[in-house]
C-alpha positions, 0 to 999 in steps of 0.5 A, spaced: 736 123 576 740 117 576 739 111 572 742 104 575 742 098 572 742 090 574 740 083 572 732 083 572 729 079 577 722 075 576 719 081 581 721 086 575 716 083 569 710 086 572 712 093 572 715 090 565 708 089 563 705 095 564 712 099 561 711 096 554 704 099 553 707 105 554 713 105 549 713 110 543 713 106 537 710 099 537 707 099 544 704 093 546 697 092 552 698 088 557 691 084 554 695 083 547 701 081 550 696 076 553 693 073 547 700 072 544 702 068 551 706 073 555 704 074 561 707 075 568 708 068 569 710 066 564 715 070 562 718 071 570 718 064 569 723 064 564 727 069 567 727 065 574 729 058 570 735 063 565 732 062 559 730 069 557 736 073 562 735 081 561 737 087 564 733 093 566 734 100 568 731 103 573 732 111 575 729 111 583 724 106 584 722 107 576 723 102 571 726 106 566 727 101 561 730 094 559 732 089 555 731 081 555 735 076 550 733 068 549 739 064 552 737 058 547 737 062 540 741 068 541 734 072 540 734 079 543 727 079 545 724 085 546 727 092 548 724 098 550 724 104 554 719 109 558 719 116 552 722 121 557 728 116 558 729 116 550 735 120 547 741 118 553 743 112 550 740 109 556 737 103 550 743 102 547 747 100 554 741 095 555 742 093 549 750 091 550 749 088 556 744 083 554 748 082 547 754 081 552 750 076 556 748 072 550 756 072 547 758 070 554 753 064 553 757 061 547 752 066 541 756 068 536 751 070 532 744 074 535 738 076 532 732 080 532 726 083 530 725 091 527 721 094 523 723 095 515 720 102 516 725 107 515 720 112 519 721 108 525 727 109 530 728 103 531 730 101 524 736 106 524 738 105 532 739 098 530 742 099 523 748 104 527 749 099 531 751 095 527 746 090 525 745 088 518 738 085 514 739 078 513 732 078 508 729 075 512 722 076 517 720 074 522 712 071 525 710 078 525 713 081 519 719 084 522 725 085 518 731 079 521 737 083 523 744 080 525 749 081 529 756 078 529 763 079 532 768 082 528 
């Protein structure tokens, strides 16, 4: 099937939602997201107004995926995709278009949050990537990993 990538719309993070409690590793529930702050208003209202731009990969009418970066901090915010979507290089496209969104709006230096597990697949796909630790965690825990030009 042919997956499609665009801009996500403020009408994508329902679906968005409901993908993040279906992920591999670190799945999270509509009803945790809540508890953290994170609902369907408040985050299609963040897109709406560019402060959390991401893209989103869509095969048919399934969100396949996506990734939303912070326009204020050069945070990547959240990746994630469907399992059976896994393995084609589908996340780390997401993620270049969210990181060159960011380095078009003057970031030099991004930064996210990743598991210190080197069990998880996380933990390398970042670290291929190109992403280093800064020793630093985050809120919750995760190991801060940066990205800069060059």
């Amino acid at each position: 099937m042919i997956v499609t990538l665009r801009a996500a719309l403020p009408a994508d993070i329902a679906a968005c939602i409901a993908l993040r409690g279906r992920t591999r590793e670190n799945a999270i529930s509509a009803a945790r997201l809540a508890e953290l702050g994170i609902t369907e208003a408040s985050w299609s209202g963040q897109v709406r107004d560019g402060t959390l731009p991401g893209f989103v990969a869509l095969a048919g009418d399934t969100l396949a995926g996506y990734c939303f970066g912070d326009a204020g901090s050069g945070e990547i915010v959240v990746l994630a995709l469907l399992p059976d979507f896994e393995g084609r290089g589908l996340g780390r496209t997401l993620l270049a278009r969210t990181v060159d969104h960011l380095r078009g709006l003057g970031h030099a230096r991004l930064f996210l949050g990743c598991s210190a597990n080197p069990a998880h697949r996380s933990h390398g796909f970042y670290r291929r990537l190109g992403w280093r630790p800064t020793g630093e965690r985050d809120g919750h825990g995760d190991e801060v990993l940066e990205l800069r030009p060059g």
